[in-house]
C-alpha positions in Angstrom: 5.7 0.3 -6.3 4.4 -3.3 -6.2 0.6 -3.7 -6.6 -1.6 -5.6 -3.9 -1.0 -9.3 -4.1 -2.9 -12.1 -2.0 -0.6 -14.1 -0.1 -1.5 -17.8 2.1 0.5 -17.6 5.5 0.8 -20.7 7.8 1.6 -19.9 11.1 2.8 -22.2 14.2 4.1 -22.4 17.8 5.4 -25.3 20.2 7.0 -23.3 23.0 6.1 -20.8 25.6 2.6 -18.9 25.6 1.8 -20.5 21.8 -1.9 -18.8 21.7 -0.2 -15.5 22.5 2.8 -16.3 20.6 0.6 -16.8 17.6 -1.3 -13.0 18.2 1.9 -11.5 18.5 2.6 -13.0 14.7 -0.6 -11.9 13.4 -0.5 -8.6 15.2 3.6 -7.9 13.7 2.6 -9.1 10.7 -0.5 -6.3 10.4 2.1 -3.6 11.5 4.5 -4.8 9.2 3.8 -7.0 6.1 0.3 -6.4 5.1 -3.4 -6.3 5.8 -5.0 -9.5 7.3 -7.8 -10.5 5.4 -9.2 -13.5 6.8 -7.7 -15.5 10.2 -8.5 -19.2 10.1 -9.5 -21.4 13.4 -6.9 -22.4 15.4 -5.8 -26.3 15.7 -3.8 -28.2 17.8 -1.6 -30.7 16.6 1.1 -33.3 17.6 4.8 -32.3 16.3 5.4 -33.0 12.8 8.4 -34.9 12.4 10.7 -34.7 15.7 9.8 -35.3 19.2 8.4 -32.2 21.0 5.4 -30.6 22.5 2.4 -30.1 20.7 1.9 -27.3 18.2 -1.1 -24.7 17.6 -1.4 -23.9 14.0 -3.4 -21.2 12.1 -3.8 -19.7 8.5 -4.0 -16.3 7.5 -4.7 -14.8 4.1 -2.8 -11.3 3.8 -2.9 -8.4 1.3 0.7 -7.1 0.6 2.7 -5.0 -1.8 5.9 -6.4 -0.7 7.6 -8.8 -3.4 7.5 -12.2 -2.3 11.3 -12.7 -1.4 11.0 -9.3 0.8 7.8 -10.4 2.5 9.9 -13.5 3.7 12.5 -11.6 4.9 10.1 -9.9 7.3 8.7 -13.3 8.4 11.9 -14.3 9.3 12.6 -10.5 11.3 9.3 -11.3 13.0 10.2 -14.6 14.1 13.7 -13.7 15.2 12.1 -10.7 17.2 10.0 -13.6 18.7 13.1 -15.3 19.7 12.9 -17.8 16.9 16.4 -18.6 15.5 16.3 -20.6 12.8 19.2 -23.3 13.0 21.4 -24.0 9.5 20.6 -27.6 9.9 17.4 -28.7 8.3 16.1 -31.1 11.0 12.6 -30.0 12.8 13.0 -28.8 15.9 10.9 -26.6 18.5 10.1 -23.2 17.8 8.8 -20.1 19.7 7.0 -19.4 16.4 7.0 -20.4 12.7 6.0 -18.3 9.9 5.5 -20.0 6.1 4.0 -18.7 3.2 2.5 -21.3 1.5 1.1 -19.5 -2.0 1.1 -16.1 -3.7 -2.2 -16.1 -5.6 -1.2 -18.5 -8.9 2.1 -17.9 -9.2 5.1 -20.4 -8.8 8.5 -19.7 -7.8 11.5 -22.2 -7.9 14.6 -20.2 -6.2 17.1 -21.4 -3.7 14.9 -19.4 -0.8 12.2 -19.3 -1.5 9.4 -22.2 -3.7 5.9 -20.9 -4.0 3.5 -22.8 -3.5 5.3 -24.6 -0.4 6.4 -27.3 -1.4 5.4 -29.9 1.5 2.0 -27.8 1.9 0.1 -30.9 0.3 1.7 -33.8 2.5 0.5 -31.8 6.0 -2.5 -32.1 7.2 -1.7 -28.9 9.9 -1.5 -26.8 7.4 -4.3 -27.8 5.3 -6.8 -28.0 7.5 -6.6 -24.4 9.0 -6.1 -23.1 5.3 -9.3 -25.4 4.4 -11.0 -22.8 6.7 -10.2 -19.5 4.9 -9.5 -21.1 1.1 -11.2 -24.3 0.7 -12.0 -23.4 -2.7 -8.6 -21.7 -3.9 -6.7 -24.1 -5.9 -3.2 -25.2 -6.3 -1.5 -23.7 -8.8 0.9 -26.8 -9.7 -1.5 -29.7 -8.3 -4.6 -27.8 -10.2 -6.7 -29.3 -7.3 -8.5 -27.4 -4.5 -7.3 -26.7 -1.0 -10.9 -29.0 -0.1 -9.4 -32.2 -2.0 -5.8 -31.7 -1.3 -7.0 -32.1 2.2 -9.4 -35.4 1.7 -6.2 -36.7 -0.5 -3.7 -36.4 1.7 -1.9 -39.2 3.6 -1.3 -37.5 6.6 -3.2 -39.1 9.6 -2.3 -37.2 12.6 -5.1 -36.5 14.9 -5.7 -32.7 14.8 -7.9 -31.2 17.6 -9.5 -27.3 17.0 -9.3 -25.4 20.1 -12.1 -23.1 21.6 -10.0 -19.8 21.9 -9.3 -17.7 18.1 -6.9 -15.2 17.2 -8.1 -11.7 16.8 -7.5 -9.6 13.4 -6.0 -6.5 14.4 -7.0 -4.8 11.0 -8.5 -1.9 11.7 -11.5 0.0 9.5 -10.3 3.8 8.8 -13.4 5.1 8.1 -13.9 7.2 4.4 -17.8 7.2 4.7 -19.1 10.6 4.1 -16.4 11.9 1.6 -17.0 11.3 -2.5 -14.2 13.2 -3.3 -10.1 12.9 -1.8 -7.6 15.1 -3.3 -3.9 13.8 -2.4 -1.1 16.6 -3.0 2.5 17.7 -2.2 5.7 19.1 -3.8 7.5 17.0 -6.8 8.2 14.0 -5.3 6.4 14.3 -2.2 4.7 10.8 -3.2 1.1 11.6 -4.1 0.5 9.4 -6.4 1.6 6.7 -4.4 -0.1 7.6 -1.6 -3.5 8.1 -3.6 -2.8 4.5 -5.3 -2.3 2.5 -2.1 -5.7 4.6 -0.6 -7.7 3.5 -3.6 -6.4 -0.2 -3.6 -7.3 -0.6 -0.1 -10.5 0.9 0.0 -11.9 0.4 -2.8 -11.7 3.6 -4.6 -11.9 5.2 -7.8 -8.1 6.3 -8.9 -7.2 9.1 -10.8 -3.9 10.0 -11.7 -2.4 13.4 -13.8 -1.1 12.3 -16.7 1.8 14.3 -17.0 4.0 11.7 -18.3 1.8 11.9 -22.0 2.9 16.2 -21.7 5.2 16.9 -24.6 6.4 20.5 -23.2 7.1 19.0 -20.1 11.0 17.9 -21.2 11.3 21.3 -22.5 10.0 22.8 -19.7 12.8 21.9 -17.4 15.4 22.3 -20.6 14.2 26.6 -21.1 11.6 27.6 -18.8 10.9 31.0 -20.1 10.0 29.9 -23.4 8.2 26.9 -22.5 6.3 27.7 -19.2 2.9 29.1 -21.1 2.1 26.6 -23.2 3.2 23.8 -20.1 0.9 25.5 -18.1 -1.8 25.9 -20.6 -1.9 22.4 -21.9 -1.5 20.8 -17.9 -5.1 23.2 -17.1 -6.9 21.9 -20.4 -5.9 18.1 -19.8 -7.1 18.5 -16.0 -10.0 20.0 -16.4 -11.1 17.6 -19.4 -9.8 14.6 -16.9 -11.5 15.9 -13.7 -14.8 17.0 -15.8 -14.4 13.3 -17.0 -14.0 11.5 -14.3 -15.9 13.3 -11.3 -19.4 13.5 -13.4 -20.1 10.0 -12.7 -18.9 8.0 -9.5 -17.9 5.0 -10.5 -20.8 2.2 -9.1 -18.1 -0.2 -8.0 -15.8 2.2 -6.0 -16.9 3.8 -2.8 -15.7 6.9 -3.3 -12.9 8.3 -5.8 -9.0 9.5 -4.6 -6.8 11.4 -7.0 -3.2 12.3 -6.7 -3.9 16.0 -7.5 -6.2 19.1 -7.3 -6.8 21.5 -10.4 -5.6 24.4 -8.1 -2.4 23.5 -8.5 -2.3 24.6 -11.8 -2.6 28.3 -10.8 0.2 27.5 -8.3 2.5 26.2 -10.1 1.5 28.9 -12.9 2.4 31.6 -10.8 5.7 30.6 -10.1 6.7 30.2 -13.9 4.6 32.5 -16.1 5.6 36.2 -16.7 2.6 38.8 -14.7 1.3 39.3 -18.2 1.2 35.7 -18.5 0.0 35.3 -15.4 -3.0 38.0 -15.2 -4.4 35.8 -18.6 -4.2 32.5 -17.0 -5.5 33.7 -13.7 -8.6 34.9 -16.0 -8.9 31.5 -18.2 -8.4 29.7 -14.2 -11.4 31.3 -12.8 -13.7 30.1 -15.5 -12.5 26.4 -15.1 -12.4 26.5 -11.7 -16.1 27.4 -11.3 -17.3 24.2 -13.2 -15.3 21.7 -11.2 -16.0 19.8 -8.0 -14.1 20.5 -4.9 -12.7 17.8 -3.0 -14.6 17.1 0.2 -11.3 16.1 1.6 -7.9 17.5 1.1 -4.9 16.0 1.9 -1.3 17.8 1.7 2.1 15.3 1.9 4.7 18.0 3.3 8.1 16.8 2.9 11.2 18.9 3.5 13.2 20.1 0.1 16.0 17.7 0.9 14.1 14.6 1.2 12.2 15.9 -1.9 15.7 16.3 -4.0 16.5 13.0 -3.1 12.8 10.9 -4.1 13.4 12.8 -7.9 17.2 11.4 -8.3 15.9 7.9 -7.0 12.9 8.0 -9.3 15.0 9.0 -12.4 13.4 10.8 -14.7 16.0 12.9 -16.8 14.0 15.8 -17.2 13.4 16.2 -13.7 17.1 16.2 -12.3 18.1 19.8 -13.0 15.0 20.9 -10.7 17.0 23.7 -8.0 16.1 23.5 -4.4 14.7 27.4 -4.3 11.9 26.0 -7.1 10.6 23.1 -5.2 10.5 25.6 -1.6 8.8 28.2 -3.9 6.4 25.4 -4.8 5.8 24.4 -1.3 5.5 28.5 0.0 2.9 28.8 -2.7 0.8 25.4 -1.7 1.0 26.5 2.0 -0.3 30.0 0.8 -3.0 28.2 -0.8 -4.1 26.1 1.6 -4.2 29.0 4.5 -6.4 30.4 2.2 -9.1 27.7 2.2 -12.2 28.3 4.3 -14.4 25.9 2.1 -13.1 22.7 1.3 -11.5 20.4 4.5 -7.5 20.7 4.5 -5.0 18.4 6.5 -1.3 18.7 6.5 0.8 15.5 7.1 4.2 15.6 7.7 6.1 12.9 5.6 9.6 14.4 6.3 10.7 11.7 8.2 8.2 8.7 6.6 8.8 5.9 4.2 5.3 5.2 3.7 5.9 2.8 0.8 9.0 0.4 1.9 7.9 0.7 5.7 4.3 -0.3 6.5 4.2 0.9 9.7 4.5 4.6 8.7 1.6 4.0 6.0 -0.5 2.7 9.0 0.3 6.1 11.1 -0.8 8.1 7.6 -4.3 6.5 7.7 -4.6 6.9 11.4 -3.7 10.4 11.2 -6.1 11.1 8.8 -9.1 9.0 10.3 -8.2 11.1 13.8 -8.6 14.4 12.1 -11.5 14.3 10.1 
């Protein structure tokens, strides 16, 4: 999974309802690309190299995990679902809308489609003086001037007139105030740790991830279970409650609340699927004590996800030692967390149905996670 990246996106219209056209942009581009951090004023301007109507033109600064070459890609959907059809030729021409990004944070890229920053951006004064509104101060990663004095520099004389109406930022604030502590969990492969990471990048919380990958009886786990299931499952309970004892005794004065991507209790679930009852009755006893000492989640959140679409997220994210992993383990695993969780009278539970969501690739389904969650709390 990508990590947050800032993006500059120039947006513009000549044709039809141009102030509406432009909302429709920034609303698709919410829903679909990324979160909309900052919406310049909106300008009009004469058309830029052809004859033709007038154009309004906008900035907007937008958060996004996509990779740079696939955020286009959903510019150009949004555009064509529009009705913008961008012609082979590479004369200007009118357009229902038109979607540009014109930088990714510092970084340059020279490929045949795509050359961040834009190119042009320096010689147009109607995109530099809507992004003047939003990143005055940001500066040009090749140029290694400001947005400010690219503008005073530039040769371009057009007159550009701001108009009185705005666009409206459609980002929405899914309220976490009130809860310290989030719990994300779900079967192997459900996607709880990526769910947990995008939560804490976008609202500023403290992360904390299991770190199973440092486990050394984890490979042998999967290779011989009955020999290797009691010391897997002891070692996983010490290294949580060392991390959880770690990290939850002091909130994090720069985070708003913390979000990890799993609850100690599953330790006794997933214990008493593997250990022997001998095994079991011990750990349950050594469980109890731990338990006691550690905080609760004020919120917790199970991704459910049916066993086939669970097979298939552990062949795509290809870890060896995972790939022998039967269907009748992972339902066990989910019969035992549903157990669990009907069990709970103490700590807030919420079920969410991923079966049939890509919540990383399709934006949209991530939105209707957090809106589900914000409805239910």
């Amino acid at each position: 999974m990508n990590l947050l990246k800032t993006f500059y996106i120039a947006l513009g219209s000549n044709q039809g309802n141009r102030l509406e056209l432009l909302q429709f942009a920034i609303d698709k581009i919410h829903a679909n690309v990324g979160e909309i951090q900052q919406i310049s004023k909106v300008y009009e301007t004469p058309a830029w190299g052809f004859e033709g109507s007038a154009f309004l033109n906008a900035c907007a600064i937008v958060r996004s995990r996509f990779a740079p070459k696939k955020l286009l890609k959903k510019l150009l959907d949004i555009e064509n679902e529009l009705g913008r059809s961008r012609s082979v030729s590479k004369a200007y021409q009118n357009r229902t809308i038109d979607l540009d990004i014109l930088m990714m944070e510092d970084e340059i890229i020279d490929s045949e489609s795509l050359k961040l920053p834009h190119p042009e951006m320096q010689n147009r004064k109607f995109v530099l003086l809507p992004l003047v509104d939003i990143a005055g101060n940001v500066i040009h990663p090749i140029l290694k001037r400001s947005i400010s004095k690219l503008l005073e520099e530039t040769k371009d004389t057009d007159e550009i007139t701001r108009i009185s109406d705005s666009l409206k930022n459609p980002s929405k604030n899914y309220n976490f105030t009130g809860l310290n502590y989030i719990a994300v969990e779900g079967n192997i492969g459900a996607g709880k740790t990526s769910l947990a990471t995008m939560i804490s990048e976008d609202f500023n919380a403290k992360l904390i991830l299991e770190r199973f990958k440092d486990n050394p009886f984890l490979p042998k786990f999967y290779e011989d279970q009955h020999r290797y299931a009691f010391p897997l499952e002891m070692s996983f309970i010490a290294d949580r409650y060392q991390q959880l004892s770690d990290d939850l005794s002091q909130y994090d004065l720069f985070a708003d609340f913390v979000v990890s991507d799993y609850d100690v209790f599953k330790s006794l679930i997933f214990a008493k699927i593997t250990l022997q009852e001998d095994e079991y009755a011990l750990y349950n006893k050594l469980f109890s004590i731990i338990y006691k000492e550690l905080v609760k989640p004020d919120l917790y959140i199970y991704l459910y996800q049916n066993t086939d679409r669970l097979l298939e997220n552990i062949k795509n994210r290809g870890r060896d030692y995972e790939q022998k992993i039967q269907p009748d383990y992972l339902a066990k695993i989910n019969q035992s967390y549903l157990a669990y969780i009907k069990s709970q009278t103490n700590i807030k539970v919420q079920i969410i149905d991923i079966s049939d969501k890509d919540f990383i690739n399709h934006r949209p389904d991530y939105l209707s996670i957090l809106e589900e969650i914000a409805q239910n709390r």
